[in-house]
C-alpha positions in Angstrom: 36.1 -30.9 -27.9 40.1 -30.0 -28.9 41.8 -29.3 -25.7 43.7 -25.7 -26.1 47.6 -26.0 -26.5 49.4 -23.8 -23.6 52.0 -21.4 -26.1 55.4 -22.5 -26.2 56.4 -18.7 -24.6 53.5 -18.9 -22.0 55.9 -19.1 -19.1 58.0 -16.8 -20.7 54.8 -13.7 -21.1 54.3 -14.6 -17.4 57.9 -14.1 -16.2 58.0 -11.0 -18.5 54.6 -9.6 -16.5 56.2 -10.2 -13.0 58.9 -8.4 -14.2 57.4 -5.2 -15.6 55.1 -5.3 -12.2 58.2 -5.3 -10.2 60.2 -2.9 -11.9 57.6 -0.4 -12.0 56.7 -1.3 -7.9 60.8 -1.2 -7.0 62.2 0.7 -9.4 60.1 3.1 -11.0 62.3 5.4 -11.8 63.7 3.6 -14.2 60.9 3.0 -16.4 60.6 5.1 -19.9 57.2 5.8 -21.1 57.8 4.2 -23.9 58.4 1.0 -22.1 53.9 0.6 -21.8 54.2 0.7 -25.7 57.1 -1.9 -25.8 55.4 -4.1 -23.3 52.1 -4.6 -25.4 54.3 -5.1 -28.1 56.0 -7.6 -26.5 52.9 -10.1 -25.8 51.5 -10.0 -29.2 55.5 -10.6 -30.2 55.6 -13.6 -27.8 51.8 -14.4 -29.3 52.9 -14.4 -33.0 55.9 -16.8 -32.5 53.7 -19.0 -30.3 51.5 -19.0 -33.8 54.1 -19.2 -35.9 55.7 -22.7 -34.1 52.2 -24.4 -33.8 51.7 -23.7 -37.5 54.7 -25.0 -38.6 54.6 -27.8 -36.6 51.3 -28.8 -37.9 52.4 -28.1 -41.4 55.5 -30.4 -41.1 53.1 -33.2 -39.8 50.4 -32.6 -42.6 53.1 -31.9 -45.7 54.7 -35.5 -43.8 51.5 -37.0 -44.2 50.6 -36.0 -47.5 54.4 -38.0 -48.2 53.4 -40.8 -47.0 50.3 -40.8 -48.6 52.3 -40.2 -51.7 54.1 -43.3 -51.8 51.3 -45.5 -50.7 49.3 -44.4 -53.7 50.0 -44.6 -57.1 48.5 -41.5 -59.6 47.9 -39.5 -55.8 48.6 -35.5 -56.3 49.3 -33.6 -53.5 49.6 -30.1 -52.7 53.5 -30.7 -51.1 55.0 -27.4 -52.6 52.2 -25.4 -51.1 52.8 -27.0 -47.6 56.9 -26.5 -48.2 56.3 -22.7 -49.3 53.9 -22.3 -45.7 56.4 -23.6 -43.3 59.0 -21.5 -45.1 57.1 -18.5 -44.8 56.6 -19.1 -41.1 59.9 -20.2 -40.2 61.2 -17.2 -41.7 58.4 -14.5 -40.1 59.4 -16.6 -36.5 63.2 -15.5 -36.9 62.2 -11.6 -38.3 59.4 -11.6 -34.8 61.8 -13.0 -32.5 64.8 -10.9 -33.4 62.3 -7.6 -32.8 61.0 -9.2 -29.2 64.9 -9.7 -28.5 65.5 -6.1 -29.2 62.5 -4.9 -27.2 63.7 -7.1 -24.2 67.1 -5.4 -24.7 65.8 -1.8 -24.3 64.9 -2.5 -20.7 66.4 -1.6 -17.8 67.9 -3.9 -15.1 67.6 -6.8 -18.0 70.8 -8.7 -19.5 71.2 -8.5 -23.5 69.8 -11.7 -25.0 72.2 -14.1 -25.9 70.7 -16.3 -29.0 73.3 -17.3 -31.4 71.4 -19.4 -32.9 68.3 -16.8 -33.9 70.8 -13.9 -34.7 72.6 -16.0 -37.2 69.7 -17.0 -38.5 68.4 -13.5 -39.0 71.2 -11.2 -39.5 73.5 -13.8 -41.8 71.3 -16.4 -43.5 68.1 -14.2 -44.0 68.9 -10.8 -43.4 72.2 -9.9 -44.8 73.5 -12.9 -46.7 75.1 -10.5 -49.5 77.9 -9.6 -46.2 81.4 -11.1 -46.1 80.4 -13.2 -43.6 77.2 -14.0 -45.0 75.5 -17.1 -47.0 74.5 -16.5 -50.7 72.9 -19.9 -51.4 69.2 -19.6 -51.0 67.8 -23.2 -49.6 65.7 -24.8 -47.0 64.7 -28.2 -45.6 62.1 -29.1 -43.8 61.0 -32.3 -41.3 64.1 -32.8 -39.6 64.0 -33.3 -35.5 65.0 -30.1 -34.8 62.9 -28.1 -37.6 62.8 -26.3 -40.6 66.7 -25.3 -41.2 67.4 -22.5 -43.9 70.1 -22.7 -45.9 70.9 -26.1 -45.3 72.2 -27.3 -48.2 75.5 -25.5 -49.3 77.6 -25.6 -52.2 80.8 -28.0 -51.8 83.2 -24.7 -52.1 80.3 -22.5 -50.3 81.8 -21.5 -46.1 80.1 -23.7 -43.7 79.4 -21.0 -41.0 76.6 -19.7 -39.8 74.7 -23.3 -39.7 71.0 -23.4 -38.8 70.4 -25.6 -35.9 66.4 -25.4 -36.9 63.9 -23.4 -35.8 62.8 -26.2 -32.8 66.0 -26.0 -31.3 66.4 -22.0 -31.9 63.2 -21.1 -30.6 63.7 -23.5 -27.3 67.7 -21.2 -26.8 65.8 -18.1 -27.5 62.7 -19.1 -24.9 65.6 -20.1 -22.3 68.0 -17.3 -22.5 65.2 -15.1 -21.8 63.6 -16.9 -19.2 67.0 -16.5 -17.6 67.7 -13.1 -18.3 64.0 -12.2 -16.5 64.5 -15.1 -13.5 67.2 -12.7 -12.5 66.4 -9.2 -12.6 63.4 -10.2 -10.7 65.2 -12.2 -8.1 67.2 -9.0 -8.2 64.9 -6.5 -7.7 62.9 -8.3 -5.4 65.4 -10.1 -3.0 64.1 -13.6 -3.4 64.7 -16.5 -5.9 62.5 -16.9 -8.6 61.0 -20.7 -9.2 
């Protein structure tokens, strides 16, 4: 029997919980109605990218696989641009989810603005708006390195080097942890005690 895989955000929907329940007990004058809406919208968010990290991670390890398979066996035909365009799909639908859960988490009261450099540029100047000044035109992607899938990895030699994904590992752990943060304090906060 496969043992179930606790979601890379689990903590982070349980921290989120504790605070909603303690606003709404302390401070519930605060809340908007449309705070219920955002807040079931917030779990399937935190749901989705848990999806979207276990499915790329499993994609890396079968398209890595299928490489090695590859070498080892002369006249083998594998289906690695079908695996590349999948983790590219995800990577990209994590950064589009995770920027909407970090506005949601921004809307409420009492909570710090999430501080993610690494998933806005992402979002807003690799994917989003890479036609801006500031923006990156070149349209790449790499996949299987430690840290992730990294878009726009390979540049140009004359092309501006800013805005350089980290990969989505390493993004989604600094998005996870500035939240976590954000929520440790407003409930230690509102409630009087530390958070552990």
């Amino acid at each position: 029997m496969k043992k179930k895989q606790i979601g890379f955000f689990a903590g982070t929907k349980r921290m989120f919980h504790l605070y909603w329940q303690t606003l709404r007990t302390k401070q519930p004058t605060l809340v908007k109605q449309e705070h219920d809406g955002y807040s079931v919208e917030l779990f399937t968010r935190f749901s989705q990218l848990d999806f979207l990290l276990d499915k790329v991670r499993s994609l890396e390890n079968e398209s890595e696989a299928t490489r090695q398979k590859a070498i080892h066996s002369p006249g083998y035909t594998n289906n690695g641009y079908e695996l590349i365009f999948q983790v590219q799909l995800y990577t990209e639908s994590f950064y589009y989810f995770a920027h909407r859960a970090k506005k949601i988490i921004d809307s409420y009261p009492t909570l710090k603005k999430v501080k993610a450099p690494g998933l806005i540029n992402v979002r807003n100047n690799l994917l989003e708006h890479p036609d801006s000044p500031d923006g990156t035109p070149t349209y790449s992607f790499a996949s299987a390195g430690p840290n992730g899938p990294v878009i726009k990895g390979g540049r140009f030699v004359n092309e501006k080097k800013a805005y350089m994904d980290q990969g989505l590992y390493k993004n989604a752990e600094e998005f996870r942890e500035a939240v976590n943060l954000i929520l440790k304090e407003a409930i230690e906060k509102l409630s009087n005690f530390p958070v552990t």
